[in-house]
N, C-alpha and C positions, 0 to 999 in steps of 0.2 A: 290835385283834385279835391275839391271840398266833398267831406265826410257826409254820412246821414245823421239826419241829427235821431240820435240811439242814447237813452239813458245807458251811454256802455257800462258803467258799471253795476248795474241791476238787471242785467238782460239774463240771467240764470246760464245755462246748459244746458237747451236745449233748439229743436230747430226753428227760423229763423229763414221766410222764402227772401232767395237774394234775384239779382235783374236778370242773368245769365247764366246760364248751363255748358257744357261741350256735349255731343254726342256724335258718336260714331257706328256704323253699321258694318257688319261682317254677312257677305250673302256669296255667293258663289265661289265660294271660299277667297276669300278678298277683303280688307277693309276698304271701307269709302275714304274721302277725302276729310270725312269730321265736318262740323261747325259748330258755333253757337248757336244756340235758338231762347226764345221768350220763354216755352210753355214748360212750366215744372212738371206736367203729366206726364205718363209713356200709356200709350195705347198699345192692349196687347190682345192675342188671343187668349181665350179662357183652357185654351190645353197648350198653354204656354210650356216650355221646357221648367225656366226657373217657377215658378207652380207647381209643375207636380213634378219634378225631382230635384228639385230646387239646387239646381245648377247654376251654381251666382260666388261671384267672390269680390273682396272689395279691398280698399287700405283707406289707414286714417292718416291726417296729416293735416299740418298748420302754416298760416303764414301768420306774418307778425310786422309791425312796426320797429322799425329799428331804434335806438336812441338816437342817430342822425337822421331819423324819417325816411330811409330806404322800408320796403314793401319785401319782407325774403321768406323762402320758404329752407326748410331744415332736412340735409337730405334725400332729396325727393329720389335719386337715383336708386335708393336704397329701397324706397317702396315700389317702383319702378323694376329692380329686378324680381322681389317678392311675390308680386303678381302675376311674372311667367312661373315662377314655380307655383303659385296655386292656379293657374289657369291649365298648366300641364297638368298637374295631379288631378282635374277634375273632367277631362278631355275638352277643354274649351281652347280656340285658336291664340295666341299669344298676340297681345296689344303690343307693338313693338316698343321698348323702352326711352330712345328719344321721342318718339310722340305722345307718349304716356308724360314726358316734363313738358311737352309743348302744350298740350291740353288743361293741364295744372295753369301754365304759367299763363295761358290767353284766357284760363275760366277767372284765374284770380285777378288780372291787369281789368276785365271788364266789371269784375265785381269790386275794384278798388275804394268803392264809395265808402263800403261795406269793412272794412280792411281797421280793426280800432286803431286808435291815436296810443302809441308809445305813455308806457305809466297808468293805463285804463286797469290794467289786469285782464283785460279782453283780448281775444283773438279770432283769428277767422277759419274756421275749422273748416277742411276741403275731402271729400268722399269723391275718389274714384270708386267705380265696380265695372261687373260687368257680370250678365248673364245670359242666358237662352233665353231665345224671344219668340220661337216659330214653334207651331205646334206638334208634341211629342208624346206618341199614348205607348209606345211600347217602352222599356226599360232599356236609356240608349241616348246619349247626347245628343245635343238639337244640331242643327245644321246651319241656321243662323241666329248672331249673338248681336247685343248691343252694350257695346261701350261709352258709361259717361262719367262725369264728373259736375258736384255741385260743391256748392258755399253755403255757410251758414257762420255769420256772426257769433260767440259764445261767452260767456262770462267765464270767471276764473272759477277753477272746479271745486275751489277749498274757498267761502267767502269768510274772510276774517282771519287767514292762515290755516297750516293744514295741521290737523291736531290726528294725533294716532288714534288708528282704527282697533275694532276689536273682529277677528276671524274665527273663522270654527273649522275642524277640521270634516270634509265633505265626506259622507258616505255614498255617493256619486263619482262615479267616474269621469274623467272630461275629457280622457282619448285612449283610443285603445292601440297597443302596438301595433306597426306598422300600419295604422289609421292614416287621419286628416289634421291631427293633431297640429304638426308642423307648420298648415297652411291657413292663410286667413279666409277660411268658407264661411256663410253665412250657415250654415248647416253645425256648424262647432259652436256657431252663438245661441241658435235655438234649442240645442240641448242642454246650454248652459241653464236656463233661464228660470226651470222649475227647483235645478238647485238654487240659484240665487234668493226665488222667491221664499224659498223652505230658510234659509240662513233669515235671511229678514225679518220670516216669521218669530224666529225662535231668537230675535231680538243680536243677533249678527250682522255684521258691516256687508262680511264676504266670505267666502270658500279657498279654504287652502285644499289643493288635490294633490290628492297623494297618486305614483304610480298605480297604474289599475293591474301591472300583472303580480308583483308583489304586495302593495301598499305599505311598500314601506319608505321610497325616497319620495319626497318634493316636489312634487312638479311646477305649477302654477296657479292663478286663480281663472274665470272664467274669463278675462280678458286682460290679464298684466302679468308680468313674471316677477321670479321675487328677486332680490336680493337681500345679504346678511352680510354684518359687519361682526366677526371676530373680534374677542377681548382686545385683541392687540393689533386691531384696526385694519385687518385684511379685510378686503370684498371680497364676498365670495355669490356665485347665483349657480344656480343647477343647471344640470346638462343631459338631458333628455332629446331622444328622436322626436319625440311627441309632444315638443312644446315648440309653440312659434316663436322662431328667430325675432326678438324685439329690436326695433331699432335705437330706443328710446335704450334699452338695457346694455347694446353695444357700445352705446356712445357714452353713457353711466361708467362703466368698467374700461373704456380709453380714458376719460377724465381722471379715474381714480387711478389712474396708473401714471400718465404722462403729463397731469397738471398737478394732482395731488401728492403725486410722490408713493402711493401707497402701492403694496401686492395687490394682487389680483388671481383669484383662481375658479374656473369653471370646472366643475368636476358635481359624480354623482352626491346629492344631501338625502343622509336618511334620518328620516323623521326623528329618531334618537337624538341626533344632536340639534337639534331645532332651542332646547334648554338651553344649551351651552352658548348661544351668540348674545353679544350685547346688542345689537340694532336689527331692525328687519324693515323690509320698504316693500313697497307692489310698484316697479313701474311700467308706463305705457304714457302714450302720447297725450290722455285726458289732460290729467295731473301730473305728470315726469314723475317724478314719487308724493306715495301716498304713505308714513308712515305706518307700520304697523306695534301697537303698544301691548297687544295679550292676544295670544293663541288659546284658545277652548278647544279640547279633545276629550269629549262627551263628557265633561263637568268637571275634566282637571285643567286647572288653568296654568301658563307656560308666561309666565311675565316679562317678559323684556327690562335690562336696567334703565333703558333711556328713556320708559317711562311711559304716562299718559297723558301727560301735558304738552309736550313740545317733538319737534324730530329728534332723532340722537344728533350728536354732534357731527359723526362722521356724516351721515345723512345729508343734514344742514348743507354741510360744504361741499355735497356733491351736486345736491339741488341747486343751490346758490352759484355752482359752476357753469354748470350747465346749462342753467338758463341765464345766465350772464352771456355766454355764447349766441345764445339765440337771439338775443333782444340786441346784439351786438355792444355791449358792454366790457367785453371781453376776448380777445382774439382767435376766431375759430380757426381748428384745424383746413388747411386747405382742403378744399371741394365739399365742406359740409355747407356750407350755405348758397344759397341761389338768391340773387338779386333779381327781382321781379321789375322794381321800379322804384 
């Protein structure tokens, strides 16, 4: 299929209207049969569920060019089970999990134009959600929901290589025990958002949060989890009820175990040893990692050895792994990738 013609490599991060959508309906307690459609709008009522209790959840995810020109996406089963646990935790009916990759995979084959050419540093970022759509004034799940999925083209999220971040430590909470913490709601993101802005202001990348019933271990930032590499080259990320299962982070800590060679350990971080690691990273689907070079906790600074110019080196090689994987330069673990086309 010939491409659009897309300055792919200037096109930023952000959205990006593509030819086709999926949408699916849930009404009598039942989903429809799905389709595509043209119209990027959703028409709703004004006492829509997700509006006023904003009953909505979604996942993020990519396809990509391969270096032999396959069309694949990374995982999807994985954001596919995801979304019944936040569809459960939020009382909304579960989008069955084969049809959640069938949806993915007919929204991204129709939007293949869109799809960048292998070596762009582009990619094709894909948002399933789904929320309450019928109108709801008492405090109480809707009854009927709509299921979809769109595309948007994206440039790469670091232009010119990804150079270490500086974070602050949040006096914000970002989940509370046994919350929503765990699941991907649109409601976890809206609260992030005035911490973000407050970090920005005060001249910060991003929010490290701390547990909210202690504050003392690590949890994550508003949208990526962390991970740390030890003097002596173990990974290690935190292990919280109240941080979302990352996929991008599971697949980080298989690479550095079963391609890298290296330990690996998930266990509670408390903020006290945050000094003691040589590397730190935020990852998430944006960026897979986004080094981090100095932690700020309220005007003391926590510096990292590997610095502020470049990744660490363990970093590097996991990034570099990883997305070698993706881009199929590298031989994925079986069942992580899906061939589109």
């Amino acid at each position: 299929m010939e491409k659009k013609k897309i300055d792919w490599e200037n096109i930023g991060f952000s959205y990006m209207q593509t030819d086709k959508r999926y949408v699916s309906n849930f009404r009598e307690g039942k989903w429809d049969d799905g389709a595509l459609v043209d119209d990027a709008n959703i028409t709703m009522n004004e006492c829509a569920g997700v509006l006023q209790y904003a009953q909505t959840v979604f996942e993020g995810m990519k396809a990509y060019t391969t270096e032999d020109g396959r069309i694949v996406t990374f995982r999807p089963d994985l954001n596919a089970a995801r979304m019944v646990d936040s569809a459960k935790r939020l009382e909304m009916p579960v989008f069955p999990e084969d049809r959640f990759i069938d949806a993915v995979v007919r929204t991204v084959k129709a939007n293949a134009a869109y799809v960048p050419p292998y070596g762009s540093g582009a990619t094709l970022y894909i948002r399933p959600y789904m929320f309450g759509i019928n109108p709801v004034i008492g405090v109480k799940p809707a009854d009927e929901y709509q299921f979809r999925v769109f595309t948007t083209p994206v440039g790469p999220y670091f232009k010119g290589g990804a150079k270490p971040i500086t974070i602050c430590v949040s006096d914000f909470d970002r989940a509370a025990p046994r919350g929503t913490g765990h699941i991907k709601a649109g409601l976890n993101y809206a609260m992030s958002l005035h911490a973000i802005m407050t970090a920005h202001a005060n001249g910060f990348d991003e929010n490290m949060y701390l547990d909210s019933a202690t504050r003392t271990k690590v949890e994550e930032t508003g949208g990526a989890n962390f991970i740390f590499v030890t003097k002596d080259k173990k990974v290690v990320t935190p292990h919280s009820d109240t941080i979302l299962p990352s996929i991008t982070r599971r697949s980080i800590m298989y690479v550095a175990e079963h391609y890298l060679g290296l330990e690996v350990e998930e266990r509670d971080i408390y903020f006290d040893e945050v000094k003691d690691f040589a590397e730190c990273g935020l990852c998430g689907t944006a960026a897979v990692i986004s080094p981090v070079g100095k932690v700020v906790d309220h005007g003391k600074e926590i510096c990292f050895p590997s610095g502020m110019e470049k990744m660490g080196p363990v970093t590097q090689k996991l990034y570099d792994t990883l997305t070698g994987i993706q881009m199929g330069q590298i031989e994925a673990p079986e069942g992580w990738i899906k061939v589109i086309e």
